[in-house]
Backbone as CSV, one residue per row, in Angstrom:
resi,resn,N_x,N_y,N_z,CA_x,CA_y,CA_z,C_x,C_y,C_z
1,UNK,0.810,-1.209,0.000,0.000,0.000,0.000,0.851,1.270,0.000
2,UNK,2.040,1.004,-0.034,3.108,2.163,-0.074,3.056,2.797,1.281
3,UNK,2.903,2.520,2.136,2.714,3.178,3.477,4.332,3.820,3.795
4,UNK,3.908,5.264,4.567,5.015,6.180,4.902,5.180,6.310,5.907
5,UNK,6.448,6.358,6.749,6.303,7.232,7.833,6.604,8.381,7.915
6,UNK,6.482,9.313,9.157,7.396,10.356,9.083,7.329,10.730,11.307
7,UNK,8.554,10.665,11.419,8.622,11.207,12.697,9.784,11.788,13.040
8,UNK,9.546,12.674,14.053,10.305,13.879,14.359,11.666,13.291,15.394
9,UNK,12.799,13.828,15.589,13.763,12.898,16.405,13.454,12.428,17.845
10,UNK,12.117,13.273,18.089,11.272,12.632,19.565,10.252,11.767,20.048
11,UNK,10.695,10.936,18.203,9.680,9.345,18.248,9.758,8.828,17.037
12,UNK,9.332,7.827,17.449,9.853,6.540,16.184,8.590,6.004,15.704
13,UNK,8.722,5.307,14.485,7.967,4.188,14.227,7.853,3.416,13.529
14,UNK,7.869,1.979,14.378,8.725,0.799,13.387,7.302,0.042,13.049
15,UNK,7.555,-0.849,12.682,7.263,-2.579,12.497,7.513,-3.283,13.038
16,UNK,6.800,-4.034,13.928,7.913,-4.974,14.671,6.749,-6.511,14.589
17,UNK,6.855,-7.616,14.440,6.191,-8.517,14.104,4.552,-8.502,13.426
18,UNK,5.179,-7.583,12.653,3.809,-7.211,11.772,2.629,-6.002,12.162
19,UNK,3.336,-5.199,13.788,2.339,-4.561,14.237,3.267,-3.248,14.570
20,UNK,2.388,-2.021,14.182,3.017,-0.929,13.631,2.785,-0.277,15.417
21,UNK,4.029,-0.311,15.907,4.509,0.526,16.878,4.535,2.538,17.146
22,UNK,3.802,3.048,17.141,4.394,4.647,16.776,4.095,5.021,18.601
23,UNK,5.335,5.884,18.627,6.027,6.420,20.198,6.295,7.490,19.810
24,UNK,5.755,8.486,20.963,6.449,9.837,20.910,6.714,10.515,22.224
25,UNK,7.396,10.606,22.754,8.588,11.221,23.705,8.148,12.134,24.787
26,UNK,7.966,13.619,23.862,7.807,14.373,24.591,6.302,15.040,25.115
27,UNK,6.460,15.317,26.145,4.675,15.518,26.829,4.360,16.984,26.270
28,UNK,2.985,17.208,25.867,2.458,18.173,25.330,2.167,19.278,26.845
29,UNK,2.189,20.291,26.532,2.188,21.340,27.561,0.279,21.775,27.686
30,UNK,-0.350,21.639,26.436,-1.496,21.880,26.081,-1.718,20.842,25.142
31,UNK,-2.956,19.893,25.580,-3.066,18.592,24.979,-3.622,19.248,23.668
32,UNK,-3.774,19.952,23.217,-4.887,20.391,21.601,-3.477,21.619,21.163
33,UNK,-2.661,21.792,21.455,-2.092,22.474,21.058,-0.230,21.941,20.816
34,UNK,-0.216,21.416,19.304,0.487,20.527,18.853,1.840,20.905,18.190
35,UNK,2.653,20.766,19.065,4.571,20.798,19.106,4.655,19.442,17.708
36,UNK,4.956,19.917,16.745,5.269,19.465,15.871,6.487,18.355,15.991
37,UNK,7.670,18.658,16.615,8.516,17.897,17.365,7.943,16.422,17.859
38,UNK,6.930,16.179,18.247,6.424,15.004,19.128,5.336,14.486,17.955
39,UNK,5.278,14.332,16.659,4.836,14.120,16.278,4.933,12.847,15.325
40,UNK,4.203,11.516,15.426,5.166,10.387,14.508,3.898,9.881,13.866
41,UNK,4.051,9.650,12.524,2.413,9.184,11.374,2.833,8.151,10.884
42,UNK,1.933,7.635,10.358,1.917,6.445,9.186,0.844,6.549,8.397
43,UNK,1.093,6.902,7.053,-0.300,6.693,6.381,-0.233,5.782,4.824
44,UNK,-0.663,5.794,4.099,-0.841,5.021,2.932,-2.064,5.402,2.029
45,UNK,-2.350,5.220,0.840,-3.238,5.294,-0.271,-4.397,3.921,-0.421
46,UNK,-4.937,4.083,0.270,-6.196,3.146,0.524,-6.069,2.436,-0.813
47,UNK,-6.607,0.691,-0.514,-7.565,0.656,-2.189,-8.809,0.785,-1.847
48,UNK,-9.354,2.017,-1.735,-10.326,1.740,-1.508,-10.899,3.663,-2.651
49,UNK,-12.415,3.226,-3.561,-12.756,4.300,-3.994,-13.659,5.331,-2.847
50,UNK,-13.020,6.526,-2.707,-13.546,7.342,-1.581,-14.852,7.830,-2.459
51,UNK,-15.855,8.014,-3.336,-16.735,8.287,-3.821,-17.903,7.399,-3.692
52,UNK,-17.247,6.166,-3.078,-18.600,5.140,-2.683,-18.336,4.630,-1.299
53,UNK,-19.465,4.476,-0.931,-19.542,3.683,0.579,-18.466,3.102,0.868
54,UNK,-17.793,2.988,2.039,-15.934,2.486,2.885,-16.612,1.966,3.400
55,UNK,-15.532,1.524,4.541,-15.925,1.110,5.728,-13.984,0.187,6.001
56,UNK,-13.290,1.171,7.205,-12.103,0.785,7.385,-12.166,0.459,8.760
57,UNK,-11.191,-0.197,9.344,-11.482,-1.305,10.645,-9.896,-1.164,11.140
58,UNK,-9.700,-0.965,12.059,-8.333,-1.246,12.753,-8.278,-1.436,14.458
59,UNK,-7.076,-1.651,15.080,-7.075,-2.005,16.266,-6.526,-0.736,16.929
60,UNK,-6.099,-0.301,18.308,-5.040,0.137,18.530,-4.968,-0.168,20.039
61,UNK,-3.903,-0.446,20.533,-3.908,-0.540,22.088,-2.921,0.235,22.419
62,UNK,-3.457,1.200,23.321,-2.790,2.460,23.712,-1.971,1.912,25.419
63,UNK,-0.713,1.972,24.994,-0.076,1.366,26.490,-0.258,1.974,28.258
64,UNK,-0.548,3.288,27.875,-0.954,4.228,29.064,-2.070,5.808,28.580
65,UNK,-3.173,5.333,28.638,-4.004,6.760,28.312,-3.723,7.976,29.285
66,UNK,-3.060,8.694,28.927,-2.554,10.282,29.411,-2.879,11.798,28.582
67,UNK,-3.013,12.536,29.649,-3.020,13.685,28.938,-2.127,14.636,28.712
68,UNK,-1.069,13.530,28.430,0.125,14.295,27.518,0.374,14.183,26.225
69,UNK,-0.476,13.560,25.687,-0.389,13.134,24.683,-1.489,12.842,23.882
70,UNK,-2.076,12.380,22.573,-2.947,11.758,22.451,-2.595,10.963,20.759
71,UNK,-3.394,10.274,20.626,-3.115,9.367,19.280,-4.673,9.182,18.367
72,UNK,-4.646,8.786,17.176,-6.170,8.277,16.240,-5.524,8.088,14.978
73,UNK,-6.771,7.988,14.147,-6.415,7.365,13.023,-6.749,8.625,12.086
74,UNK,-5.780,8.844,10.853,-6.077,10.004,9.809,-6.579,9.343,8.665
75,UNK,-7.676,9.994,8.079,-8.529,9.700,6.816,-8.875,10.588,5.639
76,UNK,-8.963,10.903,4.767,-9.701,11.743,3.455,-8.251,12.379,3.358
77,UNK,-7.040,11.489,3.542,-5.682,12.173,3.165,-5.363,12.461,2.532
78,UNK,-4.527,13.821,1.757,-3.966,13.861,0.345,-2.892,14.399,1.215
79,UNK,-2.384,15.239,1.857,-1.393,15.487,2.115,-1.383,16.287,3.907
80,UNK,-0.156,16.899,4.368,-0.070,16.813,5.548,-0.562,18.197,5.685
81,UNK,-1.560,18.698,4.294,-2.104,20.126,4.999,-3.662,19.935,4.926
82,UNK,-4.647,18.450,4.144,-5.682,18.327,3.767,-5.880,17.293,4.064
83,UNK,-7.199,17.163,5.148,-6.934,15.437,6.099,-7.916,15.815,6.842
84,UNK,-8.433,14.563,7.417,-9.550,14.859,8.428,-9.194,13.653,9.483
85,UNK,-9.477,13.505,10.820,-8.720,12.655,11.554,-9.562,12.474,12.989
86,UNK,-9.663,11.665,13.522,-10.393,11.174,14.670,-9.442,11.320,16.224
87,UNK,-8.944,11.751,17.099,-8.021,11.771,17.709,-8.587,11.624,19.608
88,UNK,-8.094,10.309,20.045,-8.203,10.361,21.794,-7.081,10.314,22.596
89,UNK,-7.539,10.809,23.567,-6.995,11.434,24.665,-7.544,11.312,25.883
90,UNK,-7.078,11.360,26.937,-7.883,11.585,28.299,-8.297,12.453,28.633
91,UNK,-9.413,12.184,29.159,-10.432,13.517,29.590,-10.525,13.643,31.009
92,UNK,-11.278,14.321,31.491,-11.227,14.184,33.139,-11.653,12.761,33.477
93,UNK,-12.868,12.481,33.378,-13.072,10.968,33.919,-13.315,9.926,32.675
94,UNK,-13.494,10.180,31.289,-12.998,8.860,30.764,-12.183,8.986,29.278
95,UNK,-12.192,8.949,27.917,-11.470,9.416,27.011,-12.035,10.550,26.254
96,UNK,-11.258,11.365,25.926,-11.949,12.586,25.079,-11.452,12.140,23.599
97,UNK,-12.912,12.203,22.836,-12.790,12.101,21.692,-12.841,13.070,20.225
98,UNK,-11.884,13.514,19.639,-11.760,14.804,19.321,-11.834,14.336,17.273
99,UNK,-13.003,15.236,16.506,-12.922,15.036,15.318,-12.284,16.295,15.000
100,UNK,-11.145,16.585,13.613,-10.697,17.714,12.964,-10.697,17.325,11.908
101,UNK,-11.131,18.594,11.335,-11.159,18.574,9.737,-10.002,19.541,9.010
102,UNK,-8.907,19.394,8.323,-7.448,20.530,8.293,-7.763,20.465,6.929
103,UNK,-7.734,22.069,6.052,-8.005,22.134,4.663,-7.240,23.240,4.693
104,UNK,-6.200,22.694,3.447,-4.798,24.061,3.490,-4.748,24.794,4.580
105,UNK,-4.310,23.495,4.873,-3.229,24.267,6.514,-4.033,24.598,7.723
106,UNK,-5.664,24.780,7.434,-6.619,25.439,8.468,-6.914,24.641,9.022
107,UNK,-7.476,24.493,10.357,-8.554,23.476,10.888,-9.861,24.422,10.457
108,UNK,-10.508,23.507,9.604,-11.958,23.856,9.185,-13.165,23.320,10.128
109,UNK,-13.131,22.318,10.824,-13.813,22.046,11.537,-12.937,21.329,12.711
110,UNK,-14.202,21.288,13.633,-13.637,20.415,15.319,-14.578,19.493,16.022
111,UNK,-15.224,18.730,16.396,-15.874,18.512,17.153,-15.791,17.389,18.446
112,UNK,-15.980,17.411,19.825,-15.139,16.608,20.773,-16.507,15.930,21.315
113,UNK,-16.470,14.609,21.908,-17.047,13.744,22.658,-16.292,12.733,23.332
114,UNK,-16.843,12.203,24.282,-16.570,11.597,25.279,-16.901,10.429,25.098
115,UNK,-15.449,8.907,25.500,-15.963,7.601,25.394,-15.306,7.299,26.940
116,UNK,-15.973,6.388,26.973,-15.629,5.327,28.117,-14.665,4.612,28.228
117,UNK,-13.769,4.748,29.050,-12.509,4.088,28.883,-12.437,2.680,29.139
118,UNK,-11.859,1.636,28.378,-11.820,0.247,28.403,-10.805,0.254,29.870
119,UNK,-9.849,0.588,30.241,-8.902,0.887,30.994,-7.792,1.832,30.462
120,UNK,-6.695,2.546,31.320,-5.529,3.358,31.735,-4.527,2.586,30.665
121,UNK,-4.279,1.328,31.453,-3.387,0.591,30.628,-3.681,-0.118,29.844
122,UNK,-2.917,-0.267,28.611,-2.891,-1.553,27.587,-4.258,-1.204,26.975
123,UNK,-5.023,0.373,27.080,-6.243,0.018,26.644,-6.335,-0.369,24.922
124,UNK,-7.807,-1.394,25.031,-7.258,-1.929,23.120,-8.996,-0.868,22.898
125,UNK,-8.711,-0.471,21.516,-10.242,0.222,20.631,-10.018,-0.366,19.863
126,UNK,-10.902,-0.966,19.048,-11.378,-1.248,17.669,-12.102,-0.259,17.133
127,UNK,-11.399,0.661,16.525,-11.993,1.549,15.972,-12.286,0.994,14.235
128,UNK,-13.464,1.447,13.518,-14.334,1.778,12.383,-14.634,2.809,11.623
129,UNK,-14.144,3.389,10.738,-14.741,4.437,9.897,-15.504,3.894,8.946
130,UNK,-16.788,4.272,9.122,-17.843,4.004,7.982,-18.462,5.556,6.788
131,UNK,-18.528,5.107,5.756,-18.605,6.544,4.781,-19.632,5.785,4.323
132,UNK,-20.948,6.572,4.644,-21.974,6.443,3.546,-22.527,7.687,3.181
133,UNK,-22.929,7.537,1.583,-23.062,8.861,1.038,-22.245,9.743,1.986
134,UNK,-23.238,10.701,2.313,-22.247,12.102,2.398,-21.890,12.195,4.235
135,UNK,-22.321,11.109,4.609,-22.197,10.914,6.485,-20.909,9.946,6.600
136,UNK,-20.182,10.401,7.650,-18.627,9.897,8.529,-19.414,9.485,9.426
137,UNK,-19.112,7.953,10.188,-19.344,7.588,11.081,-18.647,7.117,11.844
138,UNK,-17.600,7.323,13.045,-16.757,6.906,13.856,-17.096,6.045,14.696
139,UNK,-16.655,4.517,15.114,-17.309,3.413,15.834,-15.984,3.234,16.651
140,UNK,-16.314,2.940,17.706,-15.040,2.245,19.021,-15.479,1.319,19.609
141,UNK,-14.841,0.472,19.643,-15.811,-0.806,20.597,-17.223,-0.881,20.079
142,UNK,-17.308,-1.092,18.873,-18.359,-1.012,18.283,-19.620,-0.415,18.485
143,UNK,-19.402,0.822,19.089,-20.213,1.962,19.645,-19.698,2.499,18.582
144,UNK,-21.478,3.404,18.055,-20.774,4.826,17.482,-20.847,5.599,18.324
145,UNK,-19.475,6.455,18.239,-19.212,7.350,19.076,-19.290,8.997,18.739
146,UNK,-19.159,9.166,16.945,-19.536,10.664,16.423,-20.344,10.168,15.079
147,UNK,-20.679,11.222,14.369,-21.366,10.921,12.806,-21.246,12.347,12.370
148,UNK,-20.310,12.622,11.343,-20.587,13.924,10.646,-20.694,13.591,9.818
149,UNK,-21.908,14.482,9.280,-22.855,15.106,7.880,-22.298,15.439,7.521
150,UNK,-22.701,15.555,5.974,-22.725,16.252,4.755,-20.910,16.532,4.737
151,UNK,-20.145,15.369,4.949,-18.868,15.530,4.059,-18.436,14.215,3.672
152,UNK,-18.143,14.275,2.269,-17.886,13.381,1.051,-16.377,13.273,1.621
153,UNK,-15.666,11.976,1.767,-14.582,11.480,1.467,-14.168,12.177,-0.076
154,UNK,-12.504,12.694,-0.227,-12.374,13.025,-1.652,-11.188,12.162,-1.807
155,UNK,-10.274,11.936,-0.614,-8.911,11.310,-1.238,-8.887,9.403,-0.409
156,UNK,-8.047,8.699,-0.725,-7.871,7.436,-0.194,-6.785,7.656,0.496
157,UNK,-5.883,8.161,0.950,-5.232,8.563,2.506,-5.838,8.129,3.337
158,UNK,-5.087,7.419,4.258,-5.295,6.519,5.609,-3.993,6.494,6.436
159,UNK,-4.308,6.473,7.833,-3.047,6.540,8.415,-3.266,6.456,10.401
160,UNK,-2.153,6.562,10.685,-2.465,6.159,12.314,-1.412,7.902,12.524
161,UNK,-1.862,8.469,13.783,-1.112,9.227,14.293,-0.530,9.141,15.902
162,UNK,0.191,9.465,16.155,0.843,9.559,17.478,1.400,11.014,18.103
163,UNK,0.600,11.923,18.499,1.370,13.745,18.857,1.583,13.363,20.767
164,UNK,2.263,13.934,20.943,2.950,13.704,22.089,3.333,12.959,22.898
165,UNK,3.038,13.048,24.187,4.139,11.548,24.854,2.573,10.633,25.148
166,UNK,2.994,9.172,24.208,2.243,8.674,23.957,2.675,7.505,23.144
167,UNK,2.280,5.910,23.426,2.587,4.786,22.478,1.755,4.250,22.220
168,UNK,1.502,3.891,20.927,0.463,2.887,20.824,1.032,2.075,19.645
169,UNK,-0.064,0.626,19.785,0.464,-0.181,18.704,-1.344,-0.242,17.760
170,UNK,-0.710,-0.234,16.483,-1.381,-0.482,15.483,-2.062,-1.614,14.776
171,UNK,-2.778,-2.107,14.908,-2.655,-3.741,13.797,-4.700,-4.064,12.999
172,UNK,-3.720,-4.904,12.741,-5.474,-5.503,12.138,-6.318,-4.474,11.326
173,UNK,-5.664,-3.813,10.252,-6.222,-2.916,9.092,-6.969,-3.374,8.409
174,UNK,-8.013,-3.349,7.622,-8.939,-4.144,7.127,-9.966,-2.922,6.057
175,UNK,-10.145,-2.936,5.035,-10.500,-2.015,3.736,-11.438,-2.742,3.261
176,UNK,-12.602,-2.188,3.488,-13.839,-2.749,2.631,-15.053,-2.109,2.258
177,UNK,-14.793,-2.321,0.568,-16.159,-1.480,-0.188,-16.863,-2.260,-0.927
């Protein structure tokens, strides 16, 4: 799938028995307000046509949920200024769940909700992006957890992110239209 990485010298991200590792170092001072430095991605060119119904599936088990950090998965990718992305974090009492929409360079949209934390440590999500017609539907633990309207997928960009001090492992990707 041509998958890329890219991370900053304050985190890595390998491969390591087939399951995509991304670590990043340093703790964020303001969890929504993102030191480029602590930042480590992976993304790739879907096969998948973004003009018809998706539906993408992955794992992630986050080794310690903190709010120094936070991690999700990036989608409708073309490049690192046009992307829309699902992103958790800890909230006061369970995970904060944060949607952004970035169009040349802007955040065009935001919207945050709250999930229930599986646990602190080792927590695992099975997260889901479902695209029908013109509705995003975000699933965790097979809860939906957001649904935004009226925006069309345009690119096949896919990817996992990792911004601040924060590890998680990746696996079990799964593309189906």
């Amino acid at each position: 799938l041509g998958w890329q990485e890219f991370a900053q010298k304050t985190g890595s991200a390998l491969i390591i028995d087939g399951v995509l590792k991304l670590k990043g170092k340093n703790e964020l001072q303001d969890i929504w307000s993102v030191k480029e430095e602590s930042e480590v991605q992976s993304t790739c060119y879907a096969p998948i046509d973004p003009q018809r119904n998706f539906e993408i599936n992955s794992t992630a088990i986050a080794k310690k949920i903190n709010d120094k950090g936070f991690f999700g998965v990036i989608f409708d990718y073309k490049d690192d200024g046009n992307y829309s992305a699902f992103y958790i974090s800890k909230g006061d009492k369970n995970a904060l769940v944060m949607y952004e929409r970035v169009y040349e360079n802007r955040v065009v949209g935001r919207r945050f909700t709250e999930l229930k934390l599986p646990s602190k440590r080792n927590a695992e999500f099975d997260f889901s992006i479902k695209s029908n017609f013109d509705d995003i539907q975000f699933f965790c633990n097979d809860m939906m957890v957001m649904e935004i309207r009226h925006q069309h997928p345009q690119f096949t960009g896919f990817g996992f992110i990792v911004i601040g001090q924060q590890e998680v492992d990746f696996d079990n990707v799964e593309f189906i239209q």
